[in-house]
N, CA, C and O of each residue as an XYZ file, in Angstrom:
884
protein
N     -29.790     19.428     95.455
C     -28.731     18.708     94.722
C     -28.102     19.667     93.721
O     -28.805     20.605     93.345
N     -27.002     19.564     93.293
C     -26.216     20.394     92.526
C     -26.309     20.088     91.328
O     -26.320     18.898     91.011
N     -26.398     21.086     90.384
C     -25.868     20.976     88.970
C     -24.950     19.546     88.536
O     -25.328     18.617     87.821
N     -23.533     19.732     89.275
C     -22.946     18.963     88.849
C     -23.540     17.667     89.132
O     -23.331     16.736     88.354
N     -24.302     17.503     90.230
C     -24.196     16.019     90.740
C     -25.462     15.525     89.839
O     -25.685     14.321     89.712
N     -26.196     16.413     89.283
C     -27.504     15.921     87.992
C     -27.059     15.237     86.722
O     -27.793     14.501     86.063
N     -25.528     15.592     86.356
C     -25.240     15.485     84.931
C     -24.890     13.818     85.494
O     -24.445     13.268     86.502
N     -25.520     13.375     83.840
C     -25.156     11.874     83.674
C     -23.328     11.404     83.615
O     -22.488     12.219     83.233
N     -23.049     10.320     83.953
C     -22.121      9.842     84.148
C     -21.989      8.951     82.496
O     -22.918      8.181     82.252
N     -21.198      9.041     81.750
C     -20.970      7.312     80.617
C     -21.090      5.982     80.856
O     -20.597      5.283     81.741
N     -21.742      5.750     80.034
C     -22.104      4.231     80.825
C     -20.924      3.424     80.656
O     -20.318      3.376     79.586
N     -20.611      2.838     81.610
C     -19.166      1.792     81.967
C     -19.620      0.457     80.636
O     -20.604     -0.207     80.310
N     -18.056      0.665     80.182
C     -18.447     -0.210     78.959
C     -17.986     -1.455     79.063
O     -16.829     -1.383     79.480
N     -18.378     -2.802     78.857
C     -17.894     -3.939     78.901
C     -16.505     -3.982     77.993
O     -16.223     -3.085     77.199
N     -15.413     -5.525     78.295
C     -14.263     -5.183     77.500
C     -15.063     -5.529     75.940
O     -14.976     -4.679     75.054
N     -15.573     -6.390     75.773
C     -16.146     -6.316     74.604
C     -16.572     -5.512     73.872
O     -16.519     -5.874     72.697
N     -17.114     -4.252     74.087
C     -17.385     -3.318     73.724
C     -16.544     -2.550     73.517
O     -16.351     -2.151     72.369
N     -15.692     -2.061     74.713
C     -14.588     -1.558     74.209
C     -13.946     -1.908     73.191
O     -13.723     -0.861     72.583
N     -13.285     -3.197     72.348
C     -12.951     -3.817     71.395
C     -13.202     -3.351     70.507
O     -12.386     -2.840     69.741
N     -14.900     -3.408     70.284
C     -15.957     -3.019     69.391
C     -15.327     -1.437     69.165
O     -14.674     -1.232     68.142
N     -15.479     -0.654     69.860
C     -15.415      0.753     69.796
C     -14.160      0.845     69.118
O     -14.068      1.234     67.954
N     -13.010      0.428     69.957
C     -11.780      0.358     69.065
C     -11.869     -0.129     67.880
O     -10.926      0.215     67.167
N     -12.430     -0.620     67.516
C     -12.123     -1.622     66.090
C     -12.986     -0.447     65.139
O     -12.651     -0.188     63.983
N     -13.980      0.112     65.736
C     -14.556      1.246     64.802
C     -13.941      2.452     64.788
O     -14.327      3.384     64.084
N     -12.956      2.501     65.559
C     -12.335      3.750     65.676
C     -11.124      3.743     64.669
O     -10.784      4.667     63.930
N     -10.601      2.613     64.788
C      -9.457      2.357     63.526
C      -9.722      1.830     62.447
O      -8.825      1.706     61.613
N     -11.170      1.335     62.155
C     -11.617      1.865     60.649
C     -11.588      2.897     60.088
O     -11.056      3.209     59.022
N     -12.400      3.694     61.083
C     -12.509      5.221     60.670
C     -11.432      5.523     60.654
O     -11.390      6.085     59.559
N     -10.394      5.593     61.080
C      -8.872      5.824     60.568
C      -8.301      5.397     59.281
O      -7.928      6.201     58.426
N      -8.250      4.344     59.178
C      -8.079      4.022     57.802
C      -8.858      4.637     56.499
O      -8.222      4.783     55.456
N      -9.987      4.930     56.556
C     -10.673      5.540     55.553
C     -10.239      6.759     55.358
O      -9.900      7.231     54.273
N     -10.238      7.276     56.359
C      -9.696      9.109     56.028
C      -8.472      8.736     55.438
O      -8.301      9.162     54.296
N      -7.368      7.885     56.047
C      -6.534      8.504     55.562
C      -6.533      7.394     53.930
O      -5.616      7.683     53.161
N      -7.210      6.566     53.593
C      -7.189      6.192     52.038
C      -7.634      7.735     51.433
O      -6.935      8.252     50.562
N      -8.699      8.341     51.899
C      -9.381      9.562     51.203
C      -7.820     10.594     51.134
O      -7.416     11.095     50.084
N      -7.182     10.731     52.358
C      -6.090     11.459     52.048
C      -4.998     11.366     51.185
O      -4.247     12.259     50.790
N      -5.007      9.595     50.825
C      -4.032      9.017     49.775
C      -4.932      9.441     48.044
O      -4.568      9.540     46.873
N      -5.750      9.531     48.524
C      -6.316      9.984     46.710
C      -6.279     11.298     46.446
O      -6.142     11.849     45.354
N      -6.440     11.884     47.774
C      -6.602     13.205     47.387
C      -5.310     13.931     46.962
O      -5.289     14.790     46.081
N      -3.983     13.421     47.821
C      -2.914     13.540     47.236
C      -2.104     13.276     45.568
O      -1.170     13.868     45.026
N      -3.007     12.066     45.107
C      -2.503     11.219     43.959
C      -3.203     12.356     42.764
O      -2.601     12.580     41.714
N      -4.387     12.942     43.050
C      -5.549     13.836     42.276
C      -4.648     14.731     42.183
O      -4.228     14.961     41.048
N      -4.107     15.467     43.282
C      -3.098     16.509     42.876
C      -1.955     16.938     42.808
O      -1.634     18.115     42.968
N      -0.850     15.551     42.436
C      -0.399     15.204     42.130
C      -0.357     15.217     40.081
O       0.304     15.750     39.190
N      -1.222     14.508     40.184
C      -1.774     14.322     38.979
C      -1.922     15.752     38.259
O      -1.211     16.029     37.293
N      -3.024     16.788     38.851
C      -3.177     17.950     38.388
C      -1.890     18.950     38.456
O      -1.906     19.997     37.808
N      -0.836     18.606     39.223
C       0.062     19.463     39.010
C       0.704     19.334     37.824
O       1.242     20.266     37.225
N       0.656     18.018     37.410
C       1.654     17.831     36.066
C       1.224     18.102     35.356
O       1.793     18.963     34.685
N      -0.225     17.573     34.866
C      -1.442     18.677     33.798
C      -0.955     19.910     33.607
O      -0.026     20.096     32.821
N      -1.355     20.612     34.100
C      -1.265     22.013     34.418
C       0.499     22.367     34.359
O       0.744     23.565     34.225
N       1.233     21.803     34.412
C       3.182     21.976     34.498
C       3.298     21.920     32.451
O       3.895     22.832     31.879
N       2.619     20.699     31.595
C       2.612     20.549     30.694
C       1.886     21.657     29.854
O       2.265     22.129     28.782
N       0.842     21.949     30.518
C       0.126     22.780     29.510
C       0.194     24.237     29.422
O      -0.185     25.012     28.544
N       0.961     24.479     30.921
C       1.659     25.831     30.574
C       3.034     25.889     30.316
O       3.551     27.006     30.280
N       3.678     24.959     30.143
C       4.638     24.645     28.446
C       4.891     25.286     27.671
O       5.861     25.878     27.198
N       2.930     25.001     27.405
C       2.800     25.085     26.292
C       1.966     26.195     25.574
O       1.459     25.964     24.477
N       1.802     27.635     26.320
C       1.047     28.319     26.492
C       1.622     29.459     25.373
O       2.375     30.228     25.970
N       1.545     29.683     24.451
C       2.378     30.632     23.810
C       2.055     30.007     22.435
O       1.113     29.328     22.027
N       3.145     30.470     21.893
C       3.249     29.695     20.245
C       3.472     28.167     20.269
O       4.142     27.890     21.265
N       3.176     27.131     19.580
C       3.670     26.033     19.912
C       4.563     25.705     18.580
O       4.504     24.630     17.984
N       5.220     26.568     18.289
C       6.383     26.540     16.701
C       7.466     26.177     17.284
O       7.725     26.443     18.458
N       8.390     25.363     16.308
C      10.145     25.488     16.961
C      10.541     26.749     17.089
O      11.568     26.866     17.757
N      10.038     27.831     16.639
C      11.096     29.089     16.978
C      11.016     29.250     18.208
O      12.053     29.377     18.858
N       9.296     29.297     19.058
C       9.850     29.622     20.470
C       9.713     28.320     21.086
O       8.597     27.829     21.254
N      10.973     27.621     21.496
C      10.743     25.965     22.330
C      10.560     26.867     23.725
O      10.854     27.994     24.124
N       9.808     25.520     24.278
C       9.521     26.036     25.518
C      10.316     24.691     26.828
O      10.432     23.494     26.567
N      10.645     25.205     27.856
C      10.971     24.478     28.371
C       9.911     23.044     29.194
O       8.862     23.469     29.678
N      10.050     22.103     29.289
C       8.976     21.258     29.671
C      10.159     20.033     30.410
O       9.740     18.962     30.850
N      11.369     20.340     30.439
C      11.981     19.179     31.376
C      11.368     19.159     32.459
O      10.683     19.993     33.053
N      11.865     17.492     32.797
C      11.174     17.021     33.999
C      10.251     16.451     33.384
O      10.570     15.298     33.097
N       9.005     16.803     32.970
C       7.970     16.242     32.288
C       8.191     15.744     31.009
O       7.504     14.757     30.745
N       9.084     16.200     29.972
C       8.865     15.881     28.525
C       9.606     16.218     28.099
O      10.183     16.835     28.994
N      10.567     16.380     26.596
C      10.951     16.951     26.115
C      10.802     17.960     25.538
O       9.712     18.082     24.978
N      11.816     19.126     25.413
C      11.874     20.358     25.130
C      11.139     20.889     23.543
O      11.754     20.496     22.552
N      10.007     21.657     23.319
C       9.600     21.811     22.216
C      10.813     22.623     21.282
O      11.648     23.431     21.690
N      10.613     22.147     19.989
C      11.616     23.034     19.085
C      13.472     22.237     19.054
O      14.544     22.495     18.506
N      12.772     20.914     20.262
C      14.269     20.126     19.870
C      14.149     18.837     18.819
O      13.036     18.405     18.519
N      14.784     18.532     18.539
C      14.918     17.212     17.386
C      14.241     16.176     18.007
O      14.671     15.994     19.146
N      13.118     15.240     17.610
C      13.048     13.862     18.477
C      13.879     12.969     18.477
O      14.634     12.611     17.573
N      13.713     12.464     19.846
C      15.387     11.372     19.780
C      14.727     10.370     18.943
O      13.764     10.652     18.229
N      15.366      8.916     19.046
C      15.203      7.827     17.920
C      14.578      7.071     19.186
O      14.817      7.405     20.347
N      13.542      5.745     18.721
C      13.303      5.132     19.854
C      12.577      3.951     19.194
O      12.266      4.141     18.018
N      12.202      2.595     19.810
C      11.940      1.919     18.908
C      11.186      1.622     19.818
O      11.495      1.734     21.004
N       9.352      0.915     19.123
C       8.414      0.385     19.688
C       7.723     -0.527     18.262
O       7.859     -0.365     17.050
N       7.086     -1.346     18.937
C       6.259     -2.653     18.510
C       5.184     -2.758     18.173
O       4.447     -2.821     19.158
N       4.376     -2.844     16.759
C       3.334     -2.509     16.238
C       2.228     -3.740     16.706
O       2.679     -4.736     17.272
N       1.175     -3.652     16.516
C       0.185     -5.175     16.999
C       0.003     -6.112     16.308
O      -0.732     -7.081     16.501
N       1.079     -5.725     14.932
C       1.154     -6.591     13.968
C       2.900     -7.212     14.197
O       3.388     -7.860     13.271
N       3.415     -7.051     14.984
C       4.361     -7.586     15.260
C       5.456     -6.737     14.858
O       6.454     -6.751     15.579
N       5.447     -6.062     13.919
C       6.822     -5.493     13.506
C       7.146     -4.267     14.229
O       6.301     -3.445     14.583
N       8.964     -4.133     14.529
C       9.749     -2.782     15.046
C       9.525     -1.642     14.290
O       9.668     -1.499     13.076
N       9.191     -0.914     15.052
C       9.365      0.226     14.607
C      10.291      1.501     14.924
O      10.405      1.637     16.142
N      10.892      2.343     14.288
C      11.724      3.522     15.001
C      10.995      4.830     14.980
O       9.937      4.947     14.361
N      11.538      5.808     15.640
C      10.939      6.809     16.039
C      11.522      7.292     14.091
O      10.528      7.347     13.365
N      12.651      7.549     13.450
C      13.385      8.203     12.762
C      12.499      7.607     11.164
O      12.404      8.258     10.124
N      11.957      6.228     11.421
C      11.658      5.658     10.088
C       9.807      6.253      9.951
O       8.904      5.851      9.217
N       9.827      7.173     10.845
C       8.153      7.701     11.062
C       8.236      9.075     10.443
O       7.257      9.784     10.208
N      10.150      9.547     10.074
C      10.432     10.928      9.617
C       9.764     11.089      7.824
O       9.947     10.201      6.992
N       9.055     12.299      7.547
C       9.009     12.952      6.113
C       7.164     12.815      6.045
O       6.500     12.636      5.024
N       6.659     12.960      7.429
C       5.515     13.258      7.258
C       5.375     13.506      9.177
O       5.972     12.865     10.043
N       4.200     14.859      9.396
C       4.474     14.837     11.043
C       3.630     13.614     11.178
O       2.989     12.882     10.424
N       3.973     13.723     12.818
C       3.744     12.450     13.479
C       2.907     12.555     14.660
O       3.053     13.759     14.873
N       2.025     12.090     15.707
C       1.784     12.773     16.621
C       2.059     11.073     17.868
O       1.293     10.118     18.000
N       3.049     11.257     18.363
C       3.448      9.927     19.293
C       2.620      9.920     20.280
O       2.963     10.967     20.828
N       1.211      9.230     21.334
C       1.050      9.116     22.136
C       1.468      8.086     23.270
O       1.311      6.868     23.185
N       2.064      8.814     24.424
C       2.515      7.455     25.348
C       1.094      7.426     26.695
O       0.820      8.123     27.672
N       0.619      6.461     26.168
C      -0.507      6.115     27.241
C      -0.592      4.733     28.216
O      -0.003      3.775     27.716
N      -1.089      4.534     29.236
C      -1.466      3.284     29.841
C      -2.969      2.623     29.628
O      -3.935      3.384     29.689
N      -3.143      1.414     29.415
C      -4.250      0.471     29.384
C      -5.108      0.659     30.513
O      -6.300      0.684     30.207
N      -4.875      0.784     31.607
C      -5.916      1.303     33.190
C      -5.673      2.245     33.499
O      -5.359      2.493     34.663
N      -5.758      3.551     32.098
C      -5.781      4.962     32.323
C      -7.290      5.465     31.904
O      -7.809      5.146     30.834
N      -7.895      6.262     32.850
C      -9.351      5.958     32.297
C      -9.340      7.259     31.228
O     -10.023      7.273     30.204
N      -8.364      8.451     31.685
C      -8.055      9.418     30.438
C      -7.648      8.640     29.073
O      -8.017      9.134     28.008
N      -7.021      7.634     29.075
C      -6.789      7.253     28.230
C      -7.520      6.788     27.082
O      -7.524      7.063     25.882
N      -8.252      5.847     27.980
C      -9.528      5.599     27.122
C     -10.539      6.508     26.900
O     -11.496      6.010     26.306
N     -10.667      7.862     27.223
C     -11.473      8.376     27.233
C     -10.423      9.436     25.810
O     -10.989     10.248     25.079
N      -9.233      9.201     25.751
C      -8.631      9.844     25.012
C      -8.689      9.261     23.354
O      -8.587      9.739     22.224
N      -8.873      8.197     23.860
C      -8.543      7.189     22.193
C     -10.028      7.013     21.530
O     -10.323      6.669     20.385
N     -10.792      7.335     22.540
C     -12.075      7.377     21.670
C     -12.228      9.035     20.948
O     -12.541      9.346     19.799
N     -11.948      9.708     21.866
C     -12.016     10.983     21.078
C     -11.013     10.909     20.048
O     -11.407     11.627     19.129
N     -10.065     10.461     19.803
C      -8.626     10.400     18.877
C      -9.882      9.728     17.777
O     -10.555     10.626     17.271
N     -10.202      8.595     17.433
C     -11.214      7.950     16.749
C     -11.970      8.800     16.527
O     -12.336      8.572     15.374
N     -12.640      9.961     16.996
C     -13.732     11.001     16.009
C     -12.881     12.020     16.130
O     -13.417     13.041     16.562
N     -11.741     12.100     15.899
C     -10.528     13.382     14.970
C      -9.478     12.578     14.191
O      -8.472     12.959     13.591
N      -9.874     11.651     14.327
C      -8.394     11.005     13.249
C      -8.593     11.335     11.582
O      -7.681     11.497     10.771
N      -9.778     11.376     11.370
C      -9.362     12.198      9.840
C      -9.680     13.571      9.939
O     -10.494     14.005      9.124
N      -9.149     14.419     10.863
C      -9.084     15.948     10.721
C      -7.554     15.533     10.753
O      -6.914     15.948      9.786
N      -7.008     14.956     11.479
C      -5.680     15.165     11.962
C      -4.455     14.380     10.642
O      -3.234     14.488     10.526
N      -5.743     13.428      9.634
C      -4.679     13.087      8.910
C      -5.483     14.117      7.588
O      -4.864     13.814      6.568
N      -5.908     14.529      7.443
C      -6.376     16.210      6.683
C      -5.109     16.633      6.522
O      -4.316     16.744      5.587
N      -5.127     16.836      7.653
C      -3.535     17.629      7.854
C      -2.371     16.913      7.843
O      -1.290     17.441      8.103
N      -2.508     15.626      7.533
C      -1.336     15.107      7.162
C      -0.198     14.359      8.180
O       0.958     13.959      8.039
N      -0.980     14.392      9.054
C      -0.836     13.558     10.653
C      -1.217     11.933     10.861
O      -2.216     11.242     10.660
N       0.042     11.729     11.338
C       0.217     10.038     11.158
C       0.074      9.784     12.994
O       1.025      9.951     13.757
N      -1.303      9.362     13.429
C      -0.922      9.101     15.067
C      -0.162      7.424     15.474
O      -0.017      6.488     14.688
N       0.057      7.453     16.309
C       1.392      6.607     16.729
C       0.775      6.595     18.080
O       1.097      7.518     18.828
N      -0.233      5.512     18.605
C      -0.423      5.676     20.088
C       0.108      4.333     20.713
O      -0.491      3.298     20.420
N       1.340      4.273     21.669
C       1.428      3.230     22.280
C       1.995      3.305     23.395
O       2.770      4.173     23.798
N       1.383      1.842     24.218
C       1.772      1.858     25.496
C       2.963      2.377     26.046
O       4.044      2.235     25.476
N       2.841      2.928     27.044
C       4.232      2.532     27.730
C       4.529      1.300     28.408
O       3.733      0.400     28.674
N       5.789      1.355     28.665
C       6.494     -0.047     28.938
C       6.152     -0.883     29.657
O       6.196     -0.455     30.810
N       5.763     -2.058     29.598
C       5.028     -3.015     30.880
C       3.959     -2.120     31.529
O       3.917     -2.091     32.759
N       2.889     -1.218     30.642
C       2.403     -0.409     31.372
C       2.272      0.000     32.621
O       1.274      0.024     33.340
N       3.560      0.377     32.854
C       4.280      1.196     33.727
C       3.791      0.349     34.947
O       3.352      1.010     35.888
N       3.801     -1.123     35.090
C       4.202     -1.812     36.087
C       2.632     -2.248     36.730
O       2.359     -2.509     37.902
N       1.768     -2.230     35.594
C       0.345     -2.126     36.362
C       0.188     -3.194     34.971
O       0.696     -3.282     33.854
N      -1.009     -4.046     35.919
C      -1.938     -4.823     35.000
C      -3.456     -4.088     34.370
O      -4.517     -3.803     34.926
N      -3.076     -3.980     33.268
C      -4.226     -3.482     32.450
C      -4.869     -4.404     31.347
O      -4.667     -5.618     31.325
N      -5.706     -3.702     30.378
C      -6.338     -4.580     29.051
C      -4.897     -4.672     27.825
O      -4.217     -3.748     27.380
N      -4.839     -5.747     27.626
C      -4.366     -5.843     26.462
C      -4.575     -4.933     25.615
O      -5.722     -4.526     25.429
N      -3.383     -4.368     24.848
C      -2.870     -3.305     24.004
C      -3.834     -3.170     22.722
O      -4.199     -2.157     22.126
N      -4.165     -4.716     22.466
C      -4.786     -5.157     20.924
C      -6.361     -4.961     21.255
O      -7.135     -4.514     20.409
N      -6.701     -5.272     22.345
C      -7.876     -5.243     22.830
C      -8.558     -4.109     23.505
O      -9.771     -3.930     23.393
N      -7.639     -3.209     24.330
C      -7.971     -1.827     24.536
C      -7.963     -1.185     22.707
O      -8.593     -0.131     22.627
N      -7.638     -1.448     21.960
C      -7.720     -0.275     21.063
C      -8.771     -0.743     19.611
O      -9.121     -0.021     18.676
N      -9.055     -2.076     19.840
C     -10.257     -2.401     19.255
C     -11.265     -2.242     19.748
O     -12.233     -2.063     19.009
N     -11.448     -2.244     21.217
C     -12.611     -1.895     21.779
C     -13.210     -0.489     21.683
O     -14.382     -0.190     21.457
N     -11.867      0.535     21.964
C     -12.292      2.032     22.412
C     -11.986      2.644     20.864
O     -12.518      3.745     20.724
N     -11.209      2.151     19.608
C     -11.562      2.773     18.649
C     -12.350      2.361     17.619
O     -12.661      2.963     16.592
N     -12.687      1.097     18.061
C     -14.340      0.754     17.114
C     -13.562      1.119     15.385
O     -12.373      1.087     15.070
N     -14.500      1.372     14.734
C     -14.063      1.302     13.222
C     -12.807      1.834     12.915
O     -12.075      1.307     12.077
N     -12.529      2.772     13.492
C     -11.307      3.584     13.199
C     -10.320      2.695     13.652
O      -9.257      3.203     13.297
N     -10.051      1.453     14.350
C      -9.149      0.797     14.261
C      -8.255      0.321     13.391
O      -7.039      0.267     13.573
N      -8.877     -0.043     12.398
C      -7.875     -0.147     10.925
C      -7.801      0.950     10.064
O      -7.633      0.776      8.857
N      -7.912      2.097     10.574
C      -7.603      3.470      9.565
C      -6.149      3.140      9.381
O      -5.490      2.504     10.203
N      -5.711      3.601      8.286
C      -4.520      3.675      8.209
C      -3.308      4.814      8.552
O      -2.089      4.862      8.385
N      -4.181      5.562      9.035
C      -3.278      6.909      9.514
C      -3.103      6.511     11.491
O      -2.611      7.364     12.231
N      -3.433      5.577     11.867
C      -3.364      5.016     13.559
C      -2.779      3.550     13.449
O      -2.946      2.465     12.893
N      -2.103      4.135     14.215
C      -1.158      2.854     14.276
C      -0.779      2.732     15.943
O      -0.299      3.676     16.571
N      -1.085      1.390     16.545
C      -0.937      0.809     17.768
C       0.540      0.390     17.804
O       1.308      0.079     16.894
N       0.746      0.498     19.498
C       1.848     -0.449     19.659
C       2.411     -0.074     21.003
O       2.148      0.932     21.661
N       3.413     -1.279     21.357
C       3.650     -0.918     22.388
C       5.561     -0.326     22.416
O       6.504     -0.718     21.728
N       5.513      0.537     23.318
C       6.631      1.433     23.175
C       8.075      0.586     24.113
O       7.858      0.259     25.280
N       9.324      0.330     23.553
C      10.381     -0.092     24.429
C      11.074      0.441     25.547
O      11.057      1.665     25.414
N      11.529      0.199     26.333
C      11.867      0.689     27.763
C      12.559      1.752     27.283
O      11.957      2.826     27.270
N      13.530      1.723     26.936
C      14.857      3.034     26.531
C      13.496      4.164     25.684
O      13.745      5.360     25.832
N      12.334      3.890     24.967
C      11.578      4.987     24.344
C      10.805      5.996     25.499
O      10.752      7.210     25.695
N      10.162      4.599     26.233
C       9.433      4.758     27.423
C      10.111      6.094     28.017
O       9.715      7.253     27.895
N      11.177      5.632     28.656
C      12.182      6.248     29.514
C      12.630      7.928     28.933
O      12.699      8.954     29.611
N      12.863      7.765     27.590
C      13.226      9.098     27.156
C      12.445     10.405     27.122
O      12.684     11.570     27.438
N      10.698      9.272     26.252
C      10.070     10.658     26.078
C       8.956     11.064     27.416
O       8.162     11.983     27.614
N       9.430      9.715     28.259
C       8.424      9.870     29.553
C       9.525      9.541     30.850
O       9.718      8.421     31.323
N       9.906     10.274     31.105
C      11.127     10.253     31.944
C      10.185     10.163     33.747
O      10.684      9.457     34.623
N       9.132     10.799     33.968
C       8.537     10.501     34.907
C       7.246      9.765     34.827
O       6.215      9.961     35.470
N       7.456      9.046     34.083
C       6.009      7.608     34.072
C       4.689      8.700     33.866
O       3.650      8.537     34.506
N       4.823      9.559     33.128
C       3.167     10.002     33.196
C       2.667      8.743     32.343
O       3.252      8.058     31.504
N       0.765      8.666     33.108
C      -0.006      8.013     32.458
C      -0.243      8.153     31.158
O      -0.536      7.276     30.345
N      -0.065      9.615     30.953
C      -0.481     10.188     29.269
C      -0.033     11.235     28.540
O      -0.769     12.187     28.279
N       1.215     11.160     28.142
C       1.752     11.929     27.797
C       2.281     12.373     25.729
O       3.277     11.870     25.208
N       1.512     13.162     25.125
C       1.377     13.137     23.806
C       2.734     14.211     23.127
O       3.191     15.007     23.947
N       3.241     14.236     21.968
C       4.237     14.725     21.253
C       4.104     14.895     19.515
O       4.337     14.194     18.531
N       3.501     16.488     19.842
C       3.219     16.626     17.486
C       4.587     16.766     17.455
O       5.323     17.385     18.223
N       4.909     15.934     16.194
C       6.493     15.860     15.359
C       6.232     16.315     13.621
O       5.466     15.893     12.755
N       7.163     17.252     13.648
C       7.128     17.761     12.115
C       7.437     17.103     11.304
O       7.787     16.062     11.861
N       7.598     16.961      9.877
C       8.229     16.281      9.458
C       8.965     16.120      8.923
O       9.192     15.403      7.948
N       9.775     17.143      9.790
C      12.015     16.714      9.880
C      12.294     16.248     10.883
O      13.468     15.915     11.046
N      11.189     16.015     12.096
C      11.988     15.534     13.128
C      11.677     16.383     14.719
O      11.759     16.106     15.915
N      11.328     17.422     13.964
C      11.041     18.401     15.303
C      10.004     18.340     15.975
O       8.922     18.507     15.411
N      10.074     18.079     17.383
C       8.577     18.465     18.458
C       8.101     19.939     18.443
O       8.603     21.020     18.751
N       7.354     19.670     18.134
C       6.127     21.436     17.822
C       5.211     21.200     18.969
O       5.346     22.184     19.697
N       4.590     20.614     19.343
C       3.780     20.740     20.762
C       3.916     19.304     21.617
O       4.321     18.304     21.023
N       3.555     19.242     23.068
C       3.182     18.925     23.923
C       2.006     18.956     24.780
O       1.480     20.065     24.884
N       1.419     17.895     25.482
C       0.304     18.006     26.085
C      -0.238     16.460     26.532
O       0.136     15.476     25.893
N      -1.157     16.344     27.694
C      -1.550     15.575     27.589
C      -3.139     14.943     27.234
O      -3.914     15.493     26.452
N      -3.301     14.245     27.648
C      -5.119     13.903     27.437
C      -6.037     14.067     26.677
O      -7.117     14.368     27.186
N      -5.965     13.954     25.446
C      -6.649     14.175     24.326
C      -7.521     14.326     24.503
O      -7.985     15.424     24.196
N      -8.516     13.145     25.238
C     -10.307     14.206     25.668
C      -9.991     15.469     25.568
O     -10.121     16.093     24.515
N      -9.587     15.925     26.550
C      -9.618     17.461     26.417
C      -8.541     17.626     25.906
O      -8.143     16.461     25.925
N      -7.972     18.032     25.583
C      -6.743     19.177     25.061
C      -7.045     18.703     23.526
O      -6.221     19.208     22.763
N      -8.167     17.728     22.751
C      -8.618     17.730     21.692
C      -7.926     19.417     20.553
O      -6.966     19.613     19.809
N      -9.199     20.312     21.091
C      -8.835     21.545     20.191
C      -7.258     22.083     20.239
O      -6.468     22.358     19.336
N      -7.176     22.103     21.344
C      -5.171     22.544     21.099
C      -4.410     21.737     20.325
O      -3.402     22.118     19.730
N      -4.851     20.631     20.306
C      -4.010     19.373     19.580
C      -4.359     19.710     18.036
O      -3.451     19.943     17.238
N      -5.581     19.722     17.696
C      -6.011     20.252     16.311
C      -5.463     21.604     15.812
O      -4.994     21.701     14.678
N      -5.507     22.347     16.418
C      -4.828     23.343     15.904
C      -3.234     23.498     16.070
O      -2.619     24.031     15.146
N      -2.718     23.165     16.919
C      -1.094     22.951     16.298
C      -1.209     21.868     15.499
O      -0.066     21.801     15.048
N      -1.951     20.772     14.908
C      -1.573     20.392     13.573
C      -1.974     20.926     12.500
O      -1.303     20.871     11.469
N      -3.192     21.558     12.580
C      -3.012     22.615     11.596
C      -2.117     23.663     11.108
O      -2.216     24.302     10.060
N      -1.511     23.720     11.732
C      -0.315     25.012     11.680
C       1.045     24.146     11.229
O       2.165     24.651     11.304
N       0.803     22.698     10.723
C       2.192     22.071     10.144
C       2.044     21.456      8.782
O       2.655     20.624      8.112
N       0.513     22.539      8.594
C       0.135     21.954      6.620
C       1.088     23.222      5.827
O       1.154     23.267      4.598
């Protein structure tokens, strides 16, 4: 008998089985490609990181602005005016925050940087008002179209005592603010303001970019 005629044949599959097989075959399809949808969104994500923070790689003074369109506004330009909503109810403007710097964060409620940002903001908020730094962290607009924690409730939870410091102030930011200083919906996007008005740095994610953030406010005592 021959080689060939020894080798096993596949066993003939019922249609049921077949079904079966198919139906596992286009699971397994679907999973890869969810894994391919994250893996895209991850770097996605890391490109803009990385687009912001080499920005910002140099001096972070108005003399040398750096370019950051597309992502943010230009360091070393004037901040525009913009109005957002404190958790105590009252308007606020970007211009009535002028004659002391400022540091604006635009974040989302089901950003897990975020929260991982506002707790670290809570063990630097009195280095940062040392220096004479007023933080300003608020949502963006309808957080950017996603259901998250409440504004009042994400920031009592994740800043624990430091919630009523008086140098942090909550709120949520208006569409036209949203839009200006976050022109492409980043999840987390931060802005030190001098206090005439000028953006001196950029960056995002306070977890980390903590020390860069500290030291360009040091450099506006």
């Amino acid at each position: 008998m021959s080689k060939a005629s020894t080798r096993q044949r596949p066993p003939h599959l019922s249609g049921a089985a077949r079904r079966r097989a198919e139906a596992q075959r286009q699971k397994r399809n679907r999973l890869l490609s969810r894994g391919s949808v994250t893996v895209v969104v991850a770097l996605v994500a890391l490109v803009v990181a990385l687009h912001v923070a080499s920005s910002n790689s140099g001096s972070a003074s108005a003399s040398s602005p750096s370019n950051t369109s597309g992502v943010s506004l230009p360091i070393g330009t004037t901040a525009p005016n913009g109005t957002f909503t404190t958790l105590a109810g009252k308007t606020e403007t970007e211009t009535g925050l002028r004659g002391k710097p400022t540091l604006i964060w635009f974040m989302t409620t089901w950003c897990s940087s975020c929260e991982a940002g506002t707790q670290s903001m809570a063990q630097n908020i009195a280095t940062l008002a040392a220096d004479g730094v007023h933080v300003v962290e608020v949502e963006n607009y309808a957080d950017l179209g996603q259901s998250g924690t409440p504004m009042d409730a994400f920031a009592k939870t994740l800043a624990g005592s430091a919630f009523s410091n008086p140098d942090w102030t909550f709120g949520e930011a208006s569409s036209t603010f949203t839009h200006t200083y976050n022109p492409k919906a980043y999840l987390d996007l931060y802005y030190l303001i001098n206090s005439k008005g000028k953006i001196t740095y950029v960056n995002s994610s306070p977890a980390s970019t903590m020390p860069q953030l500290l030291q360009a406010a040091s450099q506006l005592r």
